[in-house]
C-alpha positions as a Markdown table, in Angstrom:
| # | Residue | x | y | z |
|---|---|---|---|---|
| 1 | Unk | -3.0 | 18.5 | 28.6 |
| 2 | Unk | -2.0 | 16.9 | 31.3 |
| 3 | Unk | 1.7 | 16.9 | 33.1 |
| 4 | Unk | 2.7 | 13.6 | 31.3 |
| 5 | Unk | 1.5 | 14.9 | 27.6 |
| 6 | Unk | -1.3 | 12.9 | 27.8 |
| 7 | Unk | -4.9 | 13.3 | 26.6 |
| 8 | Unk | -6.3 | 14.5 | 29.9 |
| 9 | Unk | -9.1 | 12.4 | 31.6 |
| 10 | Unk | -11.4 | 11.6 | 32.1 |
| 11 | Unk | -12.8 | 9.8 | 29.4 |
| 12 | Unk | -16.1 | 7.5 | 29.7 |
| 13 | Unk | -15.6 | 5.4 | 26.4 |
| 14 | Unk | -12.0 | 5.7 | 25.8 |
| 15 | Unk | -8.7 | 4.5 | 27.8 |
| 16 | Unk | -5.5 | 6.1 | 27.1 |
| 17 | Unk | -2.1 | 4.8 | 27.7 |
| 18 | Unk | 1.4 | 5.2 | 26.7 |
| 19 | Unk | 3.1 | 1.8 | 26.1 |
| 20 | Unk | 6.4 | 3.1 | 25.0 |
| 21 | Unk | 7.7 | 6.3 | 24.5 |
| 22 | Unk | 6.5 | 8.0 | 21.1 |
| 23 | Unk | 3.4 | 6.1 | 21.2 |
| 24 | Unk | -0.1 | 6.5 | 22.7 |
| 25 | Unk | -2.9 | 4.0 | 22.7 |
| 26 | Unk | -6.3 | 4.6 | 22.4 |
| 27 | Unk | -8.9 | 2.0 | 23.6 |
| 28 | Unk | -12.4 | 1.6 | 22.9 |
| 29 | Unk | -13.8 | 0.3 | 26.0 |
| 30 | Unk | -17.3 | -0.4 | 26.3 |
| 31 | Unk | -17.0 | -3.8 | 26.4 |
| 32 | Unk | -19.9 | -4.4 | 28.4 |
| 33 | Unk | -21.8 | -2.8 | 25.3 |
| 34 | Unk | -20.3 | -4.3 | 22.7 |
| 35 | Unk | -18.4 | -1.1 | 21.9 |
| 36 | Unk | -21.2 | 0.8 | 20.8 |
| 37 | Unk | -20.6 | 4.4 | 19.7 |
| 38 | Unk | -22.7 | 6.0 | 22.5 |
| 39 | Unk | -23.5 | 9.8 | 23.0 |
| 40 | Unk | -20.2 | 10.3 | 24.8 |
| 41 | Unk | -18.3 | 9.0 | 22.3 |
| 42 | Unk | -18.5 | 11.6 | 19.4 |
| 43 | Unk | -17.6 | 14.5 | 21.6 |
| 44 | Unk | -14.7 | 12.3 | 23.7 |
| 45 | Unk | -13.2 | 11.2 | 20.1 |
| 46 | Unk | -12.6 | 15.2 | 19.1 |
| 47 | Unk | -11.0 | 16.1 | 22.5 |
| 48 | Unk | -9.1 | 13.0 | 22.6 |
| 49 | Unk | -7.6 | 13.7 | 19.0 |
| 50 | Unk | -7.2 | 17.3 | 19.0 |
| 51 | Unk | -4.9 | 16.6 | 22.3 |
| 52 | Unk | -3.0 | 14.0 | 20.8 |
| 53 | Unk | -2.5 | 16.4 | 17.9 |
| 54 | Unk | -0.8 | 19.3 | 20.1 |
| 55 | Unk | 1.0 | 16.2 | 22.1 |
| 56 | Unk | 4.7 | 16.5 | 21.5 |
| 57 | Unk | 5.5 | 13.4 | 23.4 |
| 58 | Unk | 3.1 | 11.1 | 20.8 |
| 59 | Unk | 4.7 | 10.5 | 17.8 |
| 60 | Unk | 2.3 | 7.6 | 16.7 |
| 61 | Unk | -1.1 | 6.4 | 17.7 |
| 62 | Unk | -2.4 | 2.7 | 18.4 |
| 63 | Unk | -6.2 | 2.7 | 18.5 |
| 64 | Unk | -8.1 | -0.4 | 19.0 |
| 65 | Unk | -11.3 | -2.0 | 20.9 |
| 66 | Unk | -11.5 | -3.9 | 24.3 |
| 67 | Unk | -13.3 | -6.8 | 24.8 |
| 68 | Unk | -14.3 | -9.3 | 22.1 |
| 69 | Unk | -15.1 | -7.1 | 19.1 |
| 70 | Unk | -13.8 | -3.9 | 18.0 |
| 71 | Unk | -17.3 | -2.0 | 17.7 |
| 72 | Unk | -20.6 | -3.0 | 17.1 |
| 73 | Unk | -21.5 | 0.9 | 15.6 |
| 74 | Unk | -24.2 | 3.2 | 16.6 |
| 75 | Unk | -25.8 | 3.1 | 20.1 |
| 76 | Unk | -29.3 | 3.7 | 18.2 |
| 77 | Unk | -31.3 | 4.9 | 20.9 |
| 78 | Unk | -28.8 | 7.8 | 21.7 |
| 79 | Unk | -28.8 | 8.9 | 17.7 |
| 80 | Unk | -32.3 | 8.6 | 17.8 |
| 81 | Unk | -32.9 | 11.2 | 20.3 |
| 82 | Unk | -31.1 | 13.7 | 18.4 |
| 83 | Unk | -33.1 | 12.6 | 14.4 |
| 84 | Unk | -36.8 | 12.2 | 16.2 |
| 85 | Unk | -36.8 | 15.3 | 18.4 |
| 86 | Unk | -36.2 | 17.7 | 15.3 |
| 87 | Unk | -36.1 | 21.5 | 16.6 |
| 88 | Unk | -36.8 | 24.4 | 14.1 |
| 89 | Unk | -39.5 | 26.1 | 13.0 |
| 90 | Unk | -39.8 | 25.1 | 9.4 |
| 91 | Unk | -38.0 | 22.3 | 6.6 |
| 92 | Unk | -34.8 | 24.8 | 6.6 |
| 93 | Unk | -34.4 | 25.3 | 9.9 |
| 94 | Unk | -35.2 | 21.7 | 11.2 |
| 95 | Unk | -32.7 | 20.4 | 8.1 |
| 96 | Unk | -30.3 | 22.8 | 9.6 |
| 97 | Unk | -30.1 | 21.4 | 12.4 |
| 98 | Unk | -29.8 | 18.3 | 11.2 |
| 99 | Unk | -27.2 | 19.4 | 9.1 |
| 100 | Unk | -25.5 | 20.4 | 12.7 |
| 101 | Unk | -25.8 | 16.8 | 13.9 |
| 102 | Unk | -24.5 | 15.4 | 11.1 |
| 103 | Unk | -21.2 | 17.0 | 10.8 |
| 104 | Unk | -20.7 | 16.6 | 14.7 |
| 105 | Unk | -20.7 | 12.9 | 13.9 |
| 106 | Unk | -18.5 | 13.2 | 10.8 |
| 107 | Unk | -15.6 | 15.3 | 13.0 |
| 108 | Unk | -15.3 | 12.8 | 15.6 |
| 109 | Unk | -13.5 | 10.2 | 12.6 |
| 110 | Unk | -12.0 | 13.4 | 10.4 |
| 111 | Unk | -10.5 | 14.8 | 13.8 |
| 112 | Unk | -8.3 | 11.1 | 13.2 |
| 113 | Unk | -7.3 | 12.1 | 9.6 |
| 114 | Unk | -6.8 | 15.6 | 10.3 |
| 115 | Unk | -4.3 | 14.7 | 13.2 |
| 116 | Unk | -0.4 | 15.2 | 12.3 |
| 117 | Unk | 0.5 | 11.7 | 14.2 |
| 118 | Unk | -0.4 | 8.5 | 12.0 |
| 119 | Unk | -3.1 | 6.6 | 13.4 |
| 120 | Unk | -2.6 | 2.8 | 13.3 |
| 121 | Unk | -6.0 | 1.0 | 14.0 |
| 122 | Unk | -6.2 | -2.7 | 15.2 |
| 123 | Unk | -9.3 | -4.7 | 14.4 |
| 124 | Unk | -10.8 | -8.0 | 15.8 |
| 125 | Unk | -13.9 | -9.3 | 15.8 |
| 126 | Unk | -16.7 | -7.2 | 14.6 |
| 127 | Unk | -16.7 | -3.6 | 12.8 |
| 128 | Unk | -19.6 | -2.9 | 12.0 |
| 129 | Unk | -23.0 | -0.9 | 12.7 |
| 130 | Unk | -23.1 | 2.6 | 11.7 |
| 131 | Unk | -19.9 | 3.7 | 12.3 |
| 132 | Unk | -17.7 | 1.3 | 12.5 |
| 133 | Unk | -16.2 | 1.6 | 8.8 |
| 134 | Unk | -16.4 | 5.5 | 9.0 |
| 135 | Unk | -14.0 | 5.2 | 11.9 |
| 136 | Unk | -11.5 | 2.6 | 10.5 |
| 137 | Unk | -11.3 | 4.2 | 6.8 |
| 138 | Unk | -9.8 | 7.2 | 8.6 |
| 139 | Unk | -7.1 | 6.0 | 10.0 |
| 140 | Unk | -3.6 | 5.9 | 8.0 |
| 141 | Unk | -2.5 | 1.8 | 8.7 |
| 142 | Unk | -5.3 | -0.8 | 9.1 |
| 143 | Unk | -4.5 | -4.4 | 10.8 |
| 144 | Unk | -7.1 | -6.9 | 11.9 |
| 145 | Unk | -7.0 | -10.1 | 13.5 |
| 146 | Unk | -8.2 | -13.7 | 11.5 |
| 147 | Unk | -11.8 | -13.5 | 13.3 |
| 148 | Unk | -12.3 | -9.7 | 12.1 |
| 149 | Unk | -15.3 | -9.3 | 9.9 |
| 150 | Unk | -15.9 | -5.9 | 8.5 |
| 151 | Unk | -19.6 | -4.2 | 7.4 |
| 152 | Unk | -21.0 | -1.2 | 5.5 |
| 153 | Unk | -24.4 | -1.7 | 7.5 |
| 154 | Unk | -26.0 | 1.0 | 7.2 |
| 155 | Unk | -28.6 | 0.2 | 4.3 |
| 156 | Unk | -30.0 | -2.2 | 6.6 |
| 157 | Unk | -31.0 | 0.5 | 9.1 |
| 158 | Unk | -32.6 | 2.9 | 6.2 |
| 159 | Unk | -29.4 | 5.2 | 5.9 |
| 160 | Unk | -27.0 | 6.4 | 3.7 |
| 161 | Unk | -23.4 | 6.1 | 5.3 |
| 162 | Unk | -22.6 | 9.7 | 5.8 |
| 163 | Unk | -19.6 | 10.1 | 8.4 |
| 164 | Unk | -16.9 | 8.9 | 5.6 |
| 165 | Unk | -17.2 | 5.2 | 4.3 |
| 166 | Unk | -18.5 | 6.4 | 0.9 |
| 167 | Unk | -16.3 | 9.5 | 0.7 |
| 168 | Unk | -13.0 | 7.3 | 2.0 |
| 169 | Unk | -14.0 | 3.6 | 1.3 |
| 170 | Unk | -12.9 | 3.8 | -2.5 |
| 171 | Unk | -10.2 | 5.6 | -2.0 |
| 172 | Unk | -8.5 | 2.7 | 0.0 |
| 173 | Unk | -9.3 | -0.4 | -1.5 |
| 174 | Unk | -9.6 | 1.1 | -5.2 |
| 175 | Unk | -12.0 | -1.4 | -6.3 |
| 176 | Unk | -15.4 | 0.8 | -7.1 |
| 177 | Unk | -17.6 | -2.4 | -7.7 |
| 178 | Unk | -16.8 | -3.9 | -4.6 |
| 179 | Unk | -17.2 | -0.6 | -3.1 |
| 180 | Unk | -20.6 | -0.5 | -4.3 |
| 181 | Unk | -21.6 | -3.7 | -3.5 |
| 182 | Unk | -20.3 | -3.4 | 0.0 |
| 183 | Unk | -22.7 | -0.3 | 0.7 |
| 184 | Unk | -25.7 | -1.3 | -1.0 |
| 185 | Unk | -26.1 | -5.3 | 0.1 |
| 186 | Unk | -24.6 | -4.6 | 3.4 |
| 187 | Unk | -22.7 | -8.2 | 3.1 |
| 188 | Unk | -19.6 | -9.0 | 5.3 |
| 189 | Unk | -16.7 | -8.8 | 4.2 |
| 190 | Unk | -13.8 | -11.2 | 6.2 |
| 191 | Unk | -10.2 | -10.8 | 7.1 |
| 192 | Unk | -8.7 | -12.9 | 3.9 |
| 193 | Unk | -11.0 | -10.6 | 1.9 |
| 194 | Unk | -10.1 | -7.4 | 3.5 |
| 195 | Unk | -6.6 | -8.2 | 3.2 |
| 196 | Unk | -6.9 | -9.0 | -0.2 |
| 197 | Unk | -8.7 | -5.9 | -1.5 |
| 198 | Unk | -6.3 | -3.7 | 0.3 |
| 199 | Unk | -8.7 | -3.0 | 2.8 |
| 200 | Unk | -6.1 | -3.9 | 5.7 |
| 201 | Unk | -2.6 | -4.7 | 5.2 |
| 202 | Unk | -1.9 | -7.1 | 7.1 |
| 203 | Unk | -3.9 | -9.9 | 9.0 |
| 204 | Unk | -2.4 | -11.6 | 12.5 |
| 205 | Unk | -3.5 | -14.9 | 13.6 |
| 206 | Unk | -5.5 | -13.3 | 17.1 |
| 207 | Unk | -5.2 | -10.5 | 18.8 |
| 208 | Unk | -2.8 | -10.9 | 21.4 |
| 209 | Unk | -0.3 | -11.1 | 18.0 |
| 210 | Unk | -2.2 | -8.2 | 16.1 |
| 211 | Unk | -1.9 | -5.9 | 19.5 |
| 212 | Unk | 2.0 | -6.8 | 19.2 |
| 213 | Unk | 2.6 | -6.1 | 15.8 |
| 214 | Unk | 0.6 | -3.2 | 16.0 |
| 215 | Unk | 2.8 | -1.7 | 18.7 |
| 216 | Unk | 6.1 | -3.1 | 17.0 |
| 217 | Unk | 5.0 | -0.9 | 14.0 |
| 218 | Unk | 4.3 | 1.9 | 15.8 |
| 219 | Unk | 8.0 | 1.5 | 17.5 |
| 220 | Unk | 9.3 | 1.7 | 14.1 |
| 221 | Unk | 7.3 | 5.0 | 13.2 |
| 222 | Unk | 8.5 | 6.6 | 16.6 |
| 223 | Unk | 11.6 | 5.8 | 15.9 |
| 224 | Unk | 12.3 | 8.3 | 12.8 |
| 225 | Unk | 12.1 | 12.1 | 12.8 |
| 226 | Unk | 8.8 | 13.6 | 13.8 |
| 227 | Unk | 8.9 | 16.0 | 11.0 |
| 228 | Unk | 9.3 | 13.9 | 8.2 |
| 229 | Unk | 6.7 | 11.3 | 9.7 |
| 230 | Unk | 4.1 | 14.1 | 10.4 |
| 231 | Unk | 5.3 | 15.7 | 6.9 |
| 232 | Unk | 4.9 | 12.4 | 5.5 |
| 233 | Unk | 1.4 | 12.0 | 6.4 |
| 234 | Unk | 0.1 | 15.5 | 6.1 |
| 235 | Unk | 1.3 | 15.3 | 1.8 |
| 236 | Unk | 0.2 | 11.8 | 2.1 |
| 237 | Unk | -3.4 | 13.0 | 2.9 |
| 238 | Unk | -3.1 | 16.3 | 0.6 |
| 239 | Unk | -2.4 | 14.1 | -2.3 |
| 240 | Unk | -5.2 | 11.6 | -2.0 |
| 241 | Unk | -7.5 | 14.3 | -2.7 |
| 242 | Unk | -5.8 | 16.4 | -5.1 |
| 243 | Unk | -4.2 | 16.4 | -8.5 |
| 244 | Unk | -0.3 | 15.0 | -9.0 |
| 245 | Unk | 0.2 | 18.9 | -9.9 |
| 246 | Unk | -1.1 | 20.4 | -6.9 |
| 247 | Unk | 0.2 | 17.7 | -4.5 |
| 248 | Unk | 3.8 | 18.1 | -6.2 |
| 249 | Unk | 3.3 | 22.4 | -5.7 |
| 250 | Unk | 2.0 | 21.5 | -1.8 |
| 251 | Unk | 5.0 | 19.4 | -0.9 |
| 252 | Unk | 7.7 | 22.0 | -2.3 |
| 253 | Unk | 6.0 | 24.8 | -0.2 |
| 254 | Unk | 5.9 | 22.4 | 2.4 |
| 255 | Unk | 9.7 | 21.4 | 2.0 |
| 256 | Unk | 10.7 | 24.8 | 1.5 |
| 257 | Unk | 10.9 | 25.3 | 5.4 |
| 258 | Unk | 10.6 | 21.4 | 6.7 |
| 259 | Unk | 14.2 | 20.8 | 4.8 |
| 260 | Unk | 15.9 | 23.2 | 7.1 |
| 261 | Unk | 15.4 | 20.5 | 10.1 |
| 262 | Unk | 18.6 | 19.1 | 12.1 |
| 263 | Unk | 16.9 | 15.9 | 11.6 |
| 264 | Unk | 18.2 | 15.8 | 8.1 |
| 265 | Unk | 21.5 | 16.1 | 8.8 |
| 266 | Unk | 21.3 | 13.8 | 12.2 |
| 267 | Unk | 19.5 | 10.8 | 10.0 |
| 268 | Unk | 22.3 | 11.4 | 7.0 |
| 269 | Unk | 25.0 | 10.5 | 9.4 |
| 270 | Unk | 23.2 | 7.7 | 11.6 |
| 271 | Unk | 23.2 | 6.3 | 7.5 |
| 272 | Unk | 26.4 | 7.1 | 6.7 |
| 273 | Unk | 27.7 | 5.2 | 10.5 |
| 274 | Unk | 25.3 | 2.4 | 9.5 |
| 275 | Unk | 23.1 | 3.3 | 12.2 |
| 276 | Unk | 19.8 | 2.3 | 12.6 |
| 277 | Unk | 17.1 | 5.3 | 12.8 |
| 278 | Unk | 15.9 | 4.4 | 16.7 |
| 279 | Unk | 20.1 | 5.3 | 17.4 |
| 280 | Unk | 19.2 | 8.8 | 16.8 |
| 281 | Unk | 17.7 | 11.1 | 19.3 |
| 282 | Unk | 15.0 | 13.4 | 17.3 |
| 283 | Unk | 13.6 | 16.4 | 19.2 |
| 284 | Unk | 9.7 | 16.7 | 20.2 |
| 285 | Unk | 8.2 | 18.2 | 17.5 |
């Protein structure tokens, strides 16, 4: 980490910047590219997010894309290095090491759901290409901007989406026909639609306004106590993939210790002065 608590650079397809304090921002920016998801990316994304995670100066995450789209996916040519140049000696061992591939792909979007600060992501434009689904279906909050258009692509490049969208794409918008039709026509799906499915919850007029309320939300998830935020989302996550019984076992072992917090006490008298939450001074966590 470096001196300021900041993922340490450099970084070749990511900028980082605080613009308040409690929040980081994470940019895409390949621009000049469209965004693409080049080779860099995948191993960039893991460092980036595993140093956010141990950062106790971020409290929230902003992530969006520079330029005129969010992403346009996959950088093809740099995938297809690693699936046409198979290495093994026989079917097991070359699908091993595919298998390898593969799941160093998938960690670069679960490194986002498996981080302890929520993640909010800001779309405009284009998401789509391999990848660009995967990456927004593991964040926590999802905003886009009027001209964002959204795309499970990947039928029409002879895959099967396998870095999230079909393991976390139902899940969010609850709707297992469109689900399905998404992935298997490969249609796009626009901001109204997105919105109205549950895909993102809210839509902003451009992105100068999205970029704003994006960070104005963040500023209101800095503002309370880190260890019910981070608590918040860890159960949050836990539940979405378990039964009410376990989830309900997982957050009273969880509570057991996270109750005994001075932020309890500090947030029940900010309330009981009529305070509002950013009046109380929380320690890192």
């Amino acid at each position: 980490m470096s001196t300021s608590g900041r993922p340490t650079p450099p970084f070749t397809t990511l900028t980082i910047s605080r613009p308040a304090n409690g929040i980081t921002h994470v940019e895409l920016c390949l621009p000049e590219k469209d965004n693409e998801l080049i080779a860099a990316f995948w191993s960039e994304m893991v460092d980036c997010f595993k140093q956010i995670a141990e950062d106790s100066e971020c409290r929230v995450v902003v992530f969006s894309g520079a330029g005129k789209l969010f992403t346009s996916g996959f950088d093809f040519m740099d995938v297809a290095i690693d699936l046409l140049q198979p290495v093994g000696e026989d079917t097991a061992r070359i699908s091993w090491g595919f298998r390898q591939i593969i799941v160093k792909y998938q960690e670069a979007f679960s490194v986002m759901e498996k981080c302890p600060k929520p993640v909010i992501v800001a779309v405009h434009g284009a998401c789509t290409g391999g990848g660009g689904m995967d990456l927004i279906t593991a964040c926590d909050i999802r905003l886009c901007s009027q001209d964002a258009w959204f795309q499970v692509k990947d039928v029409d490049f002879g895959l099967v989406a396998d870095l999230g969208t079909l393991q976390r794409l139902p899940k969010v918008i609850g709707s297992r026909s469109l689900v399905n039709e998404l992935a298997l026509t490969g249609r796009k799906m626009y901001a109204d639609e997105a919105k109205s499915c549950g895909l993102v919850s809210r839509v902003f007029p451009d992105k100068e306004t999205m970029m704003a309320g994006a960070l104005e939300m963040a500023g209101e998830i800095a503002s309370r106590s880190p260890v019910a935020v981070q608590g918040t989302k860890i159960n949050l996550v836990f539940s979405r993939d378990h039964s009410v019984e376990d989830g309900l076992k997982h957050m009273a072992s969880w509570n057991m210790s996270m109750l005994q917090t001075q932020d309890l006490m500090k947030s029940a008298q900010a309330a009981k002065e009529k305070k509002s939450p950013k009046d109380v001074v929380f320690s890192k966590f």
